[in-house]
C-alpha positions as CSV (number, residue, x, y, z in Angstrom):
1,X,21.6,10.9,10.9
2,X,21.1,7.3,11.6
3,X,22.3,5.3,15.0
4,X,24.0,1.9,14.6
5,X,20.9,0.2,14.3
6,X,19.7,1.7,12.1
7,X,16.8,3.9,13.8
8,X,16.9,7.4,12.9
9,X,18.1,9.7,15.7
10,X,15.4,11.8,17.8
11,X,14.8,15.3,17.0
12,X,16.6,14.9,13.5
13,X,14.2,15.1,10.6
14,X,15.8,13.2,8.0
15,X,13.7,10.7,6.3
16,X,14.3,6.6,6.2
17,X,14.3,6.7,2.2
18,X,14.3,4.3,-0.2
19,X,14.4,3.3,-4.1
20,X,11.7,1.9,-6.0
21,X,13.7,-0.7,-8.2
22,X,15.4,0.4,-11.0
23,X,13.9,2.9,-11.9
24,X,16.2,5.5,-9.6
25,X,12.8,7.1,-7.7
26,X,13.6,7.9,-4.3
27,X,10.7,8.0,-1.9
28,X,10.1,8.0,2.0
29,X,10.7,4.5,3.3
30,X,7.1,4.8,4.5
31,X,4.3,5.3,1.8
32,X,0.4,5.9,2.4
33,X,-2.4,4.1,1.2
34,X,-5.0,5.6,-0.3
35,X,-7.8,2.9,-0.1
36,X,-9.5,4.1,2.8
37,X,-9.7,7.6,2.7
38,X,-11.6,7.0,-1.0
39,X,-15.2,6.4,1.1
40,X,-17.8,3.7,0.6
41,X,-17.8,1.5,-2.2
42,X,-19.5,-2.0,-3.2
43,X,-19.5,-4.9,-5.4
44,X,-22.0,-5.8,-7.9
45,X,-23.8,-7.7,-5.4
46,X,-23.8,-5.1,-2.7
47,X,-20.6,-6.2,-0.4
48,X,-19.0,-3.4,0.6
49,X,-15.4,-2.7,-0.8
50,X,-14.6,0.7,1.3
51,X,-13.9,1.2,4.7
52,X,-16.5,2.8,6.0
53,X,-17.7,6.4,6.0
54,X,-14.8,9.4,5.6
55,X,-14.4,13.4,6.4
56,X,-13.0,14.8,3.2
57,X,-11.3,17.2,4.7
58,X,-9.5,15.3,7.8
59,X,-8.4,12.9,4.6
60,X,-7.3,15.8,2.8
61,X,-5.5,17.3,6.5
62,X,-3.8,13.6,7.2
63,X,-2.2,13.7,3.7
64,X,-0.8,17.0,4.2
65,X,0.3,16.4,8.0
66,X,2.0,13.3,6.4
67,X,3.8,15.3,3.8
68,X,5.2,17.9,6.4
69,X,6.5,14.2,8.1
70,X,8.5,13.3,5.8
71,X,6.0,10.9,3.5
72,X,6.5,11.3,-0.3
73,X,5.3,8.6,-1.4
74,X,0.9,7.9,-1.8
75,X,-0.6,5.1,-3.6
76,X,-4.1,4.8,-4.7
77,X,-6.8,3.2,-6.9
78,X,-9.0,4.5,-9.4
79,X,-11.4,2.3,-7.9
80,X,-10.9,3.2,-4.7
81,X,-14.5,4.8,-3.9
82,X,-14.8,4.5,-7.7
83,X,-12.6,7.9,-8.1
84,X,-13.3,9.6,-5.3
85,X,-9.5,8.6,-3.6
86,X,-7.8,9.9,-6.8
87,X,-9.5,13.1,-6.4
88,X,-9.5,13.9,-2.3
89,X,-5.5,12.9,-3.2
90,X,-5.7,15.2,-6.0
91,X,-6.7,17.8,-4.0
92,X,-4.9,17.6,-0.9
93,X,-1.4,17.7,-2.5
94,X,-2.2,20.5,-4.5
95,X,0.8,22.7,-5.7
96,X,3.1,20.1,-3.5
97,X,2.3,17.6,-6.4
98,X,6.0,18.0,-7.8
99,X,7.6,17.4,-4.3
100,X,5.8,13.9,-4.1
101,X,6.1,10.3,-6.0
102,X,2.0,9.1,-6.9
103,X,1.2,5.7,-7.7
104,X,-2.4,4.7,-8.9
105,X,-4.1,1.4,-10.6
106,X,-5.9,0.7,-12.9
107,X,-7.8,-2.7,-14.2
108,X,-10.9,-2.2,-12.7
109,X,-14.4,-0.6,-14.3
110,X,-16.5,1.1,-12.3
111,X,-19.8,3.7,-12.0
112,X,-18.8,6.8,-10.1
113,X,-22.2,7.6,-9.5
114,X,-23.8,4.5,-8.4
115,X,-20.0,3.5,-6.7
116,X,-20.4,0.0,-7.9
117,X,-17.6,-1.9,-9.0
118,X,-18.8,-3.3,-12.5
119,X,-15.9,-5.4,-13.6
120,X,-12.5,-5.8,-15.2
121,X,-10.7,-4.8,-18.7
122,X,-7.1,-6.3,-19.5
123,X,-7.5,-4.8,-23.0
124,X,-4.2,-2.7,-23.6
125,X,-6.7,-0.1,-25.2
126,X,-8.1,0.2,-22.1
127,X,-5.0,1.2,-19.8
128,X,-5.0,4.7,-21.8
129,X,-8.6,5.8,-21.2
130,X,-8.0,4.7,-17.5
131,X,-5.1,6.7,-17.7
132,X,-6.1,9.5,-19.0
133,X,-9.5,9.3,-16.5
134,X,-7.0,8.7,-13.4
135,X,-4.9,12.0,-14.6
136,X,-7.8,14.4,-14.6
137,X,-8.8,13.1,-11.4
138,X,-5.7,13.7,-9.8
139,X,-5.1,17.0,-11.1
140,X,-1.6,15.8,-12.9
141,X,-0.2,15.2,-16.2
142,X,1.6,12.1,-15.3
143,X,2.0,9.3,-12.9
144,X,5.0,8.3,-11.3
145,X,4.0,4.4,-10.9
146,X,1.4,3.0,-12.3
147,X,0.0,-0.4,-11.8
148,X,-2.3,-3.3,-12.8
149,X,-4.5,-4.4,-10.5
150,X,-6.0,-7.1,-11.9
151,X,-4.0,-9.7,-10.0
152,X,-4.9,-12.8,-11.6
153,X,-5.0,-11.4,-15.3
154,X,-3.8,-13.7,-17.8
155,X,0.2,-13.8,-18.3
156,X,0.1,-13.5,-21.6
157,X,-2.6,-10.3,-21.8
158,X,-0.5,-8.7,-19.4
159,X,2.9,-9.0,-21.8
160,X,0.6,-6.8,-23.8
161,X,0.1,-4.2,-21.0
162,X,3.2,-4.5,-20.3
163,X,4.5,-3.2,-23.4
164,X,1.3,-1.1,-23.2
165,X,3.0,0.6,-20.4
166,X,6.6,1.2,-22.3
167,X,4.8,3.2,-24.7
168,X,3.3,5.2,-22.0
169,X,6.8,5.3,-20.6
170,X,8.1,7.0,-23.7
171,X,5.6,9.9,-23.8
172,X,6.3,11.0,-20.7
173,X,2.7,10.0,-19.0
174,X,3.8,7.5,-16.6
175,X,7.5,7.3,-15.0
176,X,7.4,3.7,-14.0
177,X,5.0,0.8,-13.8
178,X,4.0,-2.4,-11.6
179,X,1.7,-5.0,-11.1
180,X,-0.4,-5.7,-7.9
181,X,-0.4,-9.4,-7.2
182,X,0.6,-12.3,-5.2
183,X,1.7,-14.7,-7.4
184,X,5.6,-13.9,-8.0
185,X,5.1,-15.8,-11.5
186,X,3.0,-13.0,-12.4
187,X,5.2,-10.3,-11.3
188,X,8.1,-12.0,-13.1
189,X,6.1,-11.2,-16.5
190,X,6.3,-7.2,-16.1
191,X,9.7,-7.8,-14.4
192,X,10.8,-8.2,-17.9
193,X,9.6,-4.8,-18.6
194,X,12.7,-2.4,-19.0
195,X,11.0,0.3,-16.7
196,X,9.3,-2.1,-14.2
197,X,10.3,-0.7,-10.8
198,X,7.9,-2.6,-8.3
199,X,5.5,-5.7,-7.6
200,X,2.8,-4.8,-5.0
201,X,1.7,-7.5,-2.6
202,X,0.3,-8.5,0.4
203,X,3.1,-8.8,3.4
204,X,2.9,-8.2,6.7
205,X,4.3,-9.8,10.1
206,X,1.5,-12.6,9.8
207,X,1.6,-13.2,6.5
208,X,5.0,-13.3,5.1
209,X,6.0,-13.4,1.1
210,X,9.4,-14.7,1.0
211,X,9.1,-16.0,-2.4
212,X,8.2,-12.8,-3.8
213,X,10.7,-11.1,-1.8
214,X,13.5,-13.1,-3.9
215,X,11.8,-12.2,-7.1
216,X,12.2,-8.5,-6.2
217,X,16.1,-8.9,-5.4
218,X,16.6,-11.4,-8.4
219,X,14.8,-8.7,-10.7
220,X,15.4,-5.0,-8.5
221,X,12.2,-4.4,-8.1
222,X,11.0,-2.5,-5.1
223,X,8.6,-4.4,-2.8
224,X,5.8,-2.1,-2.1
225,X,3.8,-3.9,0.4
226,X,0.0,-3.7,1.2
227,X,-1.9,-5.2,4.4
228,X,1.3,-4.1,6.3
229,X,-0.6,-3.7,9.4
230,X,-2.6,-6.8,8.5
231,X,-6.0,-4.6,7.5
232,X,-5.4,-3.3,11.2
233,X,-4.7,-6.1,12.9
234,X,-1.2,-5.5,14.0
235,X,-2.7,-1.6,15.0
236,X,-3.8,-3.3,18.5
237,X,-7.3,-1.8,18.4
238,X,-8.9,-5.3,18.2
239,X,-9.4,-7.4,20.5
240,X,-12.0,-10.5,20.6
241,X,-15.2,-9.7,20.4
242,X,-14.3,-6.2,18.2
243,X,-16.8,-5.5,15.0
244,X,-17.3,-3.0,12.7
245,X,-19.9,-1.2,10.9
246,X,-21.5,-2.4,8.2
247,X,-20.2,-0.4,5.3
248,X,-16.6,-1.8,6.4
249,X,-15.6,-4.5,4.4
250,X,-13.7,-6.5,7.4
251,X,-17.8,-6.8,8.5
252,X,-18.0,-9.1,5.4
253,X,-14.6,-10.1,3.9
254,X,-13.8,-11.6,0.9
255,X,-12.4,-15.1,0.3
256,X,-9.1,-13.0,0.4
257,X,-9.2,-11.4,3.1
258,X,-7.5,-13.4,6.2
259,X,-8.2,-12.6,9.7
260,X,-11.4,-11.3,10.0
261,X,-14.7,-13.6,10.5
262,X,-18.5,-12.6,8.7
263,X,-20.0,-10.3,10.9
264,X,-16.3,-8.3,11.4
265,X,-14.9,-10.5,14.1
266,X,-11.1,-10.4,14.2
267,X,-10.1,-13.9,14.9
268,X,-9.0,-14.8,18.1
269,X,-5.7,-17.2,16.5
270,X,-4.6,-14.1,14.5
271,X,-4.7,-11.6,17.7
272,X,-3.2,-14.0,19.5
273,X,0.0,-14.2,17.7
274,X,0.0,-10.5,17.5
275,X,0.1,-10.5,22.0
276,X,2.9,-12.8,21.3
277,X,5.4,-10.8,19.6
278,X,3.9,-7.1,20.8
279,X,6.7,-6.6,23.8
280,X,9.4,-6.8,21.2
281,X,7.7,-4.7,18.0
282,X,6.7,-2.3,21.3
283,X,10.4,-2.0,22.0
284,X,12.6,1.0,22.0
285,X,9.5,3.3,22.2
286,X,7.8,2.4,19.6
287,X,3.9,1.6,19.2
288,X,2.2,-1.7,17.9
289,X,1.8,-0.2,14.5
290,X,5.7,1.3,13.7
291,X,7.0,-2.0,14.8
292,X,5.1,-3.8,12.4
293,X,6.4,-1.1,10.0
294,X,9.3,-1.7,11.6
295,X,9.6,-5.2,10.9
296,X,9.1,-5.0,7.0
297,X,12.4,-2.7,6.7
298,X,14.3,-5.1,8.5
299,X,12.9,-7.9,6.5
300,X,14.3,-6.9,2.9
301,X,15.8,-3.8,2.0
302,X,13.7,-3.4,-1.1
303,X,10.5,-3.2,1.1
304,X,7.9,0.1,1.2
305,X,5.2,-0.6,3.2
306,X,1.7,1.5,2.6
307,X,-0.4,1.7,5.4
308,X,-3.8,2.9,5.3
309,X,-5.1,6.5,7.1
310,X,-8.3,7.9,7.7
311,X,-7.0,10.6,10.3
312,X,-4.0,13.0,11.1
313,X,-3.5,10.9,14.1
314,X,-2.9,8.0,12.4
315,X,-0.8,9.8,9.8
316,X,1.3,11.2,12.4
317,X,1.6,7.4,14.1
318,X,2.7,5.8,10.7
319,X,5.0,8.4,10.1
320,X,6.5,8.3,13.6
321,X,7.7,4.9,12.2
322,X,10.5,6.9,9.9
323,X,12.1,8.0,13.0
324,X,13.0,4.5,14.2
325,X,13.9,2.9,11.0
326,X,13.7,-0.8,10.7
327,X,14.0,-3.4,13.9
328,X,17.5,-4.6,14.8
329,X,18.7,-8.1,13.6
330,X,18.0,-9.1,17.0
331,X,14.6,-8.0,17.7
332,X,13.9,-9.9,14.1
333,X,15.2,-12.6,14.7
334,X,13.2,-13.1,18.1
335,X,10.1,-12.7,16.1
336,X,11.2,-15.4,13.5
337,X,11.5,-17.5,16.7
338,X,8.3,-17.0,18.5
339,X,6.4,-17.3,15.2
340,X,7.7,-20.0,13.5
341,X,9.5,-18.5,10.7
């Protein structure tokens, strides 16, 4: 039962649900991201790539608390932890496999023993043996959404994937597929895929994507948004002055990564315009975190925002966000206002 605007009614446990595109999949409004709980990771020149050190089994508790919330929806990486997310996600859904919609990536090669990223393969030969690797990992025999994640692969290699991915389609391995990028002109290429349901991409309160967000109505694509919480940003943990350890990539982010500093400083111009709009995403009862999640369904109704976990408490706050359903017009409109939008 939902109230007039739009947040679902306390004590009810009916999910905030949406589609993923055109391909008919229902899943939780709110999906989980499976980055984090995959462990330490690095590049070929040591940076780290994970989040940090991980307890399997309060990864594997979080994703099942989550699933008793009202989550259906997980997305992962083969490379996250170079396979070890694929299997902790494997394991922890179990016999509830069929009762969930699993999205995974591939793009990326890796060593699983050494957890060193090693590089990239477009080749369409290549999206089968990643396939087929991600699958046993998992513990399935298909995927529901499957997704490059090479995000500034060639246009034209990725027609070829694309069509690599119809024919995957057709035997029944994979339900759906998207690409994880940025660029909308990218996205547009699988867009012309007949079973293309989603673009992944950064989008968050700070960092808006409105140009991708008219490719997704234009095309019905769902858009399945990562960095929702700004790679914990908009969580309210941070203040000036926070770091993190070492094996945490924020401690040394990428050219990519916006709002953290070298040494894992959050930057004070970023947490600053997360004090400005807190009173109104803190409205209504909700914390820092489900407004931001907040935020996104009232932004498009094609959004599905993945937060990342490492905990049953911070499963249980993401999925709180379900209950309240996406910030009234109002509220969103007072954030366009105080940020500039």
């Amino acid at each position: 039962m939902e109230t007039t605007n739009g947040a679902i009614a306390a004590g009810t446990h009916a999910p905030y649900t949406r589609v993923l595109g055109r391909s008919g999949i229902e899943v939780s409004g709110l999906g989980f991201g499976c980055w984090a709980i995959g462990g330490p990771w690095q590049g070929p020149d040591g940076s780290p790539l994970g989040w940090g050190k991980v307890d399997d089994e309060e990864s594997v508790c979080a994703v099942r608390r989550a699933l008793d919330l009202g989550v259906t929806f997980f997305d992962t990486a083969d490379v996250y932890g170079t396979g070890h997310s694929e299997r902790v996600l494997g394991r922890a859904l179990g016999r509830r496999r069929a009762d969930v919609v699993v999205a995974t990536k591939w793009g990326n090669r890796f060593d699983e023993e050494s957890k060193v990223l090693t590089g990239g393969d477009d080749s369409p030969a290549y999206v089968r043996r990643a396939l087929t690797a991600s699958l046993a990992r998992l513990g399935t025999d298909y995927v529901d959404l499957y997704q490059l994640h090479l995000s500034d692969a060639d246009p034209e290699r990725a027609a070829l994937l694309r069509d690599a991915c119809e024919d995957l389609v057709r035997e029944g391995l994979i339900r759906a597929y998207a690409w994880s990028t940025d660029d909308p002109g990218r996205a547009a290429v699988f867009a012309e895929g007949p079973h293309c349901a989603a673009v992944q991409h950064r989008c968050n309160i700070l960092q808006d994507a409105p140009d991708m967000l008219v490719l997704c109505e234009k095309s019905e694509l769902a858009s399945i948004n990562r960095s929702p919480l700004a790679m914990g940003l908009l969580t309210g943990k941070y203040v000036p002055g926070s770091t993190l350890a070492s094996g945490d990539i924020r401690s040394a982010p990428p050219s990519w990564l916006s709002g953290f500093a070298a040494g894992g400083g959050a930057d004070p111009h970023w947490l600053a315009r997360v004090e400005a709009v807190r009173s109104v995403l803190t409205s209504r009862g909700r914390t820092l975190a489900q407004g931001a999640l907040a935020w996104l369904w009232a932004r498009s109704p094609r959004t599905v925002p993945i937060p990342g976990f490492r905990t049953v408490a911070q499963a249980e706050e993401n999925a709180g966000a379900l209950e309240f359903g996406p910030l009234a017009e109002e509220e969103l409109a007072e954030i366009g206002r105080v940020l500039g939008f």
